[in-house]
C-alpha positions in Angstrom: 90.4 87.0 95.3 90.0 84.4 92.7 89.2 87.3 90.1 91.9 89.1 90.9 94.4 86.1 90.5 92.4 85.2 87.1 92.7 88.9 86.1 96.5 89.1 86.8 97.3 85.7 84.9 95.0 86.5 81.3 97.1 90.4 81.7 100.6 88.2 82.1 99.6 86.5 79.2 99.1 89.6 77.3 102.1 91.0 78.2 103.9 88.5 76.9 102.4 87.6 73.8 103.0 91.2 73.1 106.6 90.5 74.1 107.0 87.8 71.7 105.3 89.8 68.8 108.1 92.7 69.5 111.3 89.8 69.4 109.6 88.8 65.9 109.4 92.2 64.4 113.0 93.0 65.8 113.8 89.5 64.4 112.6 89.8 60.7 112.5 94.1 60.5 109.6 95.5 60.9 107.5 98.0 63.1 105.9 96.8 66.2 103.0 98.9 65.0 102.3 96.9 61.6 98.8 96.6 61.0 99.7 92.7 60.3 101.1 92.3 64.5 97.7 90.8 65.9 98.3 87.6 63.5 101.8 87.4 64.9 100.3 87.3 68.6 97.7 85.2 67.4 100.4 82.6 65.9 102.2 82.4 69.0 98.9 81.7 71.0 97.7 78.9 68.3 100.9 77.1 69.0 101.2 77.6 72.7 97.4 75.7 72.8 98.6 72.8 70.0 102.0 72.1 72.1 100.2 72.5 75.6 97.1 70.7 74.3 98.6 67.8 72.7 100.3 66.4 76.0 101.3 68.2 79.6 104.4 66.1 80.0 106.2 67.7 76.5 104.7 71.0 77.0 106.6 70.6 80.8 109.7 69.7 78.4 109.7 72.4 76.1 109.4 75.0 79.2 112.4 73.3 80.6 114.4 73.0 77.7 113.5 77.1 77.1 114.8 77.8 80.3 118.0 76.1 80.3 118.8 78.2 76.6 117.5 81.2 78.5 119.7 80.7 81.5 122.8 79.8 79.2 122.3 83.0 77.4 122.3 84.6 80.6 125.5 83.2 81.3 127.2 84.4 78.1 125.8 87.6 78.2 127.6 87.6 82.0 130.8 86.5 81.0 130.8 89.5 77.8 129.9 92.1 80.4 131.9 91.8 83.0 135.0 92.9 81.4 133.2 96.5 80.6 132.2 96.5 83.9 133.4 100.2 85.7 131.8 101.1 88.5 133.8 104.1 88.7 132.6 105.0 85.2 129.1 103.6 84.8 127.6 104.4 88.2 129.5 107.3 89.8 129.7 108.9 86.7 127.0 107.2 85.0 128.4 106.3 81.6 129.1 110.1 80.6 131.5 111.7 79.2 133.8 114.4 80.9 131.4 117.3 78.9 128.0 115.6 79.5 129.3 115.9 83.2 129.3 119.5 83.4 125.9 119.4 82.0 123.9 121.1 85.4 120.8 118.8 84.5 122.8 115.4 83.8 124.5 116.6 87.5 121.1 116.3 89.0 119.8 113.1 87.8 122.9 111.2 88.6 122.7 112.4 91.8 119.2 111.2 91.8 120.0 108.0 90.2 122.5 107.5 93.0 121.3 108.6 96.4 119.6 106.4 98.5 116.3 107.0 100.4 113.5 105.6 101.8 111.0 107.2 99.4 113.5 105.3 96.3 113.1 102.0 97.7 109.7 102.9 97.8 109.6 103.8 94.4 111.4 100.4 93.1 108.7 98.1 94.7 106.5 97.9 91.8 109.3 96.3 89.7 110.4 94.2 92.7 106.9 92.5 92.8 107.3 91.9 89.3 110.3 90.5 89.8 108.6 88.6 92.5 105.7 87.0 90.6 108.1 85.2 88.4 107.9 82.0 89.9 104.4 82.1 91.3 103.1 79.4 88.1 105.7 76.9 89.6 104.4 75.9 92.4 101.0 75.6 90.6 102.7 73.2 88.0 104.0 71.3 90.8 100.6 70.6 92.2 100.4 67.9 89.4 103.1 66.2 90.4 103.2 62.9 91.9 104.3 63.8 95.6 103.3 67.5 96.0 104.9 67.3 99.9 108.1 66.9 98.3 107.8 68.6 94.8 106.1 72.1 96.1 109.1 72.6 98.2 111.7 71.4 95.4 110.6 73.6 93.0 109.6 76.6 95.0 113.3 76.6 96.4 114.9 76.2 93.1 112.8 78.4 91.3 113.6 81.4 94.2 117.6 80.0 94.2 117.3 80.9 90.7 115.9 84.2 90.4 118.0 85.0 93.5 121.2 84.7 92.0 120.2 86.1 88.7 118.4 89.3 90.3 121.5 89.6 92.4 123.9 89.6 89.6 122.2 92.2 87.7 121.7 94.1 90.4 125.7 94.3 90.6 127.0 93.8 86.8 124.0 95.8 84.6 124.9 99.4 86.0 127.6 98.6 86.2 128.3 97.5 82.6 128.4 99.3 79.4 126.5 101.8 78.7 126.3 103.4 82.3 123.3 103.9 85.0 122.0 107.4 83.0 121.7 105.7 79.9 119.6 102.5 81.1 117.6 104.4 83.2 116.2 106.6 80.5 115.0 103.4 78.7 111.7 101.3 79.3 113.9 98.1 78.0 117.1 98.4 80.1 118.4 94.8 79.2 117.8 94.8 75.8 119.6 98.3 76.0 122.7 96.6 78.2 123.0 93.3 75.9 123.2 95.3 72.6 125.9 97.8 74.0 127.5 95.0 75.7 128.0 92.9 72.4 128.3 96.4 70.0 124.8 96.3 68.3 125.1 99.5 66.0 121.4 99.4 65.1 118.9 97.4 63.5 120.6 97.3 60.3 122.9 95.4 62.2 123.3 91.0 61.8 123.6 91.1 65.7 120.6 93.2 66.1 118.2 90.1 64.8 120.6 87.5 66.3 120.3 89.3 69.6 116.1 89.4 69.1 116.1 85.2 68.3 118.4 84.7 71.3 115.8 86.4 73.5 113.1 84.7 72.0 113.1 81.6 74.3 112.7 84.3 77.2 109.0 85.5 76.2 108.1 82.1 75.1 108.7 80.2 78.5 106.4 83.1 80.0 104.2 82.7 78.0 103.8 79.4 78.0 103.9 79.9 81.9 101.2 82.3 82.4 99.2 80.1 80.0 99.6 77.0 81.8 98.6 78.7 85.4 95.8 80.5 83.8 94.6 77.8 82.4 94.0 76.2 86.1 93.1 79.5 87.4 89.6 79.6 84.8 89.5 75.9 85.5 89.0 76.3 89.0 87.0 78.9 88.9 84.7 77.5 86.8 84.6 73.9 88.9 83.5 76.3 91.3 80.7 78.0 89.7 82.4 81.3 89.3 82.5 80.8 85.2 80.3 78.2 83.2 80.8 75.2 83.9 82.1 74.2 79.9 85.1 76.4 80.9 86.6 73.1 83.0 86.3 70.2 80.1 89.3 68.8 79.8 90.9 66.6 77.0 92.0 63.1 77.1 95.2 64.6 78.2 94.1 66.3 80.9 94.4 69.8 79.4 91.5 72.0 80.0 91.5 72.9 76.5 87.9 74.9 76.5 89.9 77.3 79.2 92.8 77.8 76.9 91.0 78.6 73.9 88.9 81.3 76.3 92.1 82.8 77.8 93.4 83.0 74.1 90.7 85.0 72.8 90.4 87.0 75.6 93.8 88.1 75.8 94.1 88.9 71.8 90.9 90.7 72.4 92.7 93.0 75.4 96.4 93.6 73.7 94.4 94.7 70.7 92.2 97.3 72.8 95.9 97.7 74.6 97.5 98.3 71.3 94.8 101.6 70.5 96.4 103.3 73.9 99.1 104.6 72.2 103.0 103.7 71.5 104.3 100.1 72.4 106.1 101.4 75.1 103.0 103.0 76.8 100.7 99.8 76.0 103.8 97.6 77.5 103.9 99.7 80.6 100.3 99.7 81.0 100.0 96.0 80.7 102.5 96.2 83.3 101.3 98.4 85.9 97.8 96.7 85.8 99.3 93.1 86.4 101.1 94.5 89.2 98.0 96.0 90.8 96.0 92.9 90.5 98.9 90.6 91.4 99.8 92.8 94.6 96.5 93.1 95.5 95.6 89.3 95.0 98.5 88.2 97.2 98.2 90.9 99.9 94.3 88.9 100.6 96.3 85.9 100.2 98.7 86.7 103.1 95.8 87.7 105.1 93.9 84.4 104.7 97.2 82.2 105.4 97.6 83.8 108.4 93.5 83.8 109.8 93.8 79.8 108.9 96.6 79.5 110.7 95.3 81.2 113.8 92.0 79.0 113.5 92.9 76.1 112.6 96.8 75.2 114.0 96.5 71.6 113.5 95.2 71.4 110.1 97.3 69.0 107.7 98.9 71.3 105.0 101.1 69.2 102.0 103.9 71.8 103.0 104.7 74.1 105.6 105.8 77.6 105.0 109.2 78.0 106.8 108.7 81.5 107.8 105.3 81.0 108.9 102.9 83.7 109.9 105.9 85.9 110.7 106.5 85.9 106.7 103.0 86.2 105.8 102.6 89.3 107.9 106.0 91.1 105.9 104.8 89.9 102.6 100.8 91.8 103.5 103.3 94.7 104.5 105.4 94.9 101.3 102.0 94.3 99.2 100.8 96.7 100.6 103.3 99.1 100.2 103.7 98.4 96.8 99.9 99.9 96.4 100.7 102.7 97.7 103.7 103.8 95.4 101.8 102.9 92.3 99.2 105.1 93.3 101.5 107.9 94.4 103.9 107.4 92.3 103.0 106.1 88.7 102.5 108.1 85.9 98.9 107.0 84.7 98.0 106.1 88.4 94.5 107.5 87.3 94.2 105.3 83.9 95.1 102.2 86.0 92.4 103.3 88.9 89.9 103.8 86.1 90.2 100.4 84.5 90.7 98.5 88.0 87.7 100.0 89.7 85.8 99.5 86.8 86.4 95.4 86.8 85.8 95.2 90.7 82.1 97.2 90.5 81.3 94.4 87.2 82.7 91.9 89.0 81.1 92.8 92.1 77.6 93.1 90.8 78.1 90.2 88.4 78.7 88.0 91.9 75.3 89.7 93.5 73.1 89.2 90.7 74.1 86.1 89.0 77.4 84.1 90.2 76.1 83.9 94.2 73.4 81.1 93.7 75.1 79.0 90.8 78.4 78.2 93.2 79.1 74.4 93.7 81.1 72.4 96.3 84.3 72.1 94.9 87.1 69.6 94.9 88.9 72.3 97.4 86.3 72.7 100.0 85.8 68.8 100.0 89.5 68.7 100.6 88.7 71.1 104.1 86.1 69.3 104.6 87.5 66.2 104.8 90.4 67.7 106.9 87.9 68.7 109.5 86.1 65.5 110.0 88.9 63.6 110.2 90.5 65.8 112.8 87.0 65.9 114.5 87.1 61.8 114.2 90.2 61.4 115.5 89.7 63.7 118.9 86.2 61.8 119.6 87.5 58.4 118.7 90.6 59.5 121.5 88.0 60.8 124.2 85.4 57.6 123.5 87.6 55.1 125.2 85.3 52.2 125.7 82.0 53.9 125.3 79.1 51.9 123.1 78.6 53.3 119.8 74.8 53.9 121.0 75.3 55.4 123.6 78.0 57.4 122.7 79.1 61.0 124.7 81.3 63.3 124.1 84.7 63.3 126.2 86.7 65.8 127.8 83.8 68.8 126.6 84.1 67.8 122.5 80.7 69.3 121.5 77.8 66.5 120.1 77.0 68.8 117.7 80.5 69.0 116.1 81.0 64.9 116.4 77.8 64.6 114.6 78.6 66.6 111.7 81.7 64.9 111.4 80.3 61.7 111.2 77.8 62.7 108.7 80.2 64.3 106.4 82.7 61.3 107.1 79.2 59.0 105.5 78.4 60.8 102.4 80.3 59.2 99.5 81.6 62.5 98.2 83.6 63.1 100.9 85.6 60.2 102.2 87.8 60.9 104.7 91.6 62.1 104.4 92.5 58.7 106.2 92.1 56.4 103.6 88.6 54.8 104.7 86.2 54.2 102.3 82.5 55.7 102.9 80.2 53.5 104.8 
């Protein structure tokens, strides 16, 4: 699993480097397939690493301060569509004109573009999830905070509040707005599409064209600076563990695993270049897509499943926060996960491409483990955490069936096994693992 969550994060930051190289040729007029783009991909990495490098706390700043631009431009661009908002027009009729209607193959898409089925919503769960896996790297930023009971919680409610509202709205005002349903659906950038129309872009020979590319800069840089961040702790961890070399976790005097940056930045040049030989941008971008989604569905679907095993073997284990919907939710997410597989293989264009590269990575990775990862792993920080949750729960059910018995002579009440109260105790006396309760090692 923790491949598959590495994998998914080093793609996310591909896909948006490329994202910010395709604002910056929109921005200053010039082809996304200029032989010059890799140093525009490799700019915005080199300054992601100095800004996130330098300190965590203004790094943290910068994201914030990109979102709030981000969320006001959102808000304008709201405000300027809603009054070309027709859902007579733009949905019913899709945008077309009285002659384009009596066009028998325009007649059949719209009514394909506005039935409702069961295989459709299918269909539409592959951009859901990515919809979804927008505010996955919050959480993980919220891990460094100060009280993670409290700030998980905060953030992860804000951060779904957020995305909530704005997927709802464009769910309601985008097909709605100018320039209909048939027209954004025959596009693989349906906002860009809806914003220029919105504020009368003409082309790119147009002042509004480049104003429209910096204003949507802020957008590509946040996620990028996103994905690097929980990438970042994702080889970290992964290399704590033994899963990577162990230079992959050195950190700087700010904290900053700065050896895993500079990996994940010349790994993810390396792939959008290889992307980039696929064919058009479009292709590459949709590519980049698809394969995030496969290793992010996949990645959370085993995640699902081990949430709800620890919750049906170990009930009473502390957790720093509690998922409201419990195993209930865990079990619909696996469901939807799952589902979104199955329409990206059934349903995607370059199913087989994506197979291909996929299957590929899980055999390497797979043998890789056998032959060479297996016997270098290490205890982690994580399983010392479980660890230490287990012998104090173990601890604290002997020490409440002792009573008054001599620590000599010590048995176990009520049917608590000797064996398990033993290896409590001897994990609660080696100095590595000092108990959750605050006692230090004897």
């Amino acid at each position: 699993m923790g491949q598959l969550d590495m994998v998914y994060w080093i793609l996310t930051v591909v896909a948006y480097q490329g994202g910010c190289g395709r604002y910056t040729a929109r921005l200053f007029g010039f082809s996304t397939s200029a032989t010059f783009m890799p140093v525009i991909w490799l700019i915005f990495l080199m300054l992601v690493n100095i800004l996130m490098n330098l300190t965590v706390k203004w790094s943290f700043h910068t994201m914030i301060a990109c979102t709030v631009f981000a969320w006001s431009f959102y808000v304008v661009w709201f405000f300027s569509a809603v009054p070309s908002a027709n859902y007579t027009a733009n949905i019913a009729n899709g945008g077309l004109s009285a002659t384009d209607l009596l066009d028998p193959g325009n007649q059949s898409l719209l009514k394909s573009l506005n039935s409702v089925s069961v295989v459709g919503i299918i269909q539409a769960l592959p951009y859901v999830a990515w919809f979804y896996g927008g505010y996955e790297a919050a959480p993980l930023a919220a891990e460094e905070a100060v009280d993670i009971r409290t700030s998980i919680p905060k953030v992860t409610y804000w951060m779904v509040g957020m995305l909530g509202v704005g997927g709802l709205v464009s769910i309601l005002l985008a097909p709605a707005a100018n320039p209909g349903i048939v027209a954004i659906s025959g596009t693989p950038r349906p906002n860009w599409m809806n914003m220029a129309t919105t504020w009368g872009v003409t082309g790119s020979s147009d002042p509004k064209f480049r104003l429209l590319a910096f204003l949507m800069m802020p957008l590509e840089i946040v996620g990028l600076m996103g994905a690097m961040y929980a990438c970042s702790r994702s080889v970290y961890a992964s290399s704590r563990a033994g899963y990577l070399p162990t230079s992959l976790s050195l950190t700087s005097k700010s904290g900053a695993p700065y050896v895993s940056m500079i990996f994940i930045t010349l790994l993810s040049f390396i792939v959008n270049i290889a992307f980039s030989y696929a064919g058009e941008d479009d292709f590459a971008h949709a590519l980049t897509v698809f394969l995030i989604l496969m290793y992010e569905c996949c990645a959370n679907f085993m995640k699902q499943l081990i949430f709800v095993r620890l919750r049906y073997r170990m009930p009473t284990l502390p957790r720093p926060y509690k998922a409201p919907f419990s195993i209930a939710g865990a079990c619909v997410s696996a469901v939807l996960f799952a589902l979104t597989i199955a329409s990206m293989i059934a349903f995607q264009t370059h199913v087989w491409l994506l197979l291909i590269i996929f299957g590929c990575h899980i055999l390497f990775a797979s043998i890789l483990y056998v032959v060479y990862i297996k016997s270098r792993l290490c205890l982690t920080p994580e399983k010392v955490f479980l660890r230490e949750q287990l012998s104090y729960m173990f601890n604290r059910d002997s020490s409440l069936h002792s009573g008054a018995q001599s620590s000599t002579g010590m048995k176990s009440g009520n049917g608590v096994d000797k064996k398990k109260t033993k290896s409590a105790n001897g994990l609660a006396s080696n100095p590595k693992l000092a108990t959750v309760a605050g006692t230090s090692p004897v």
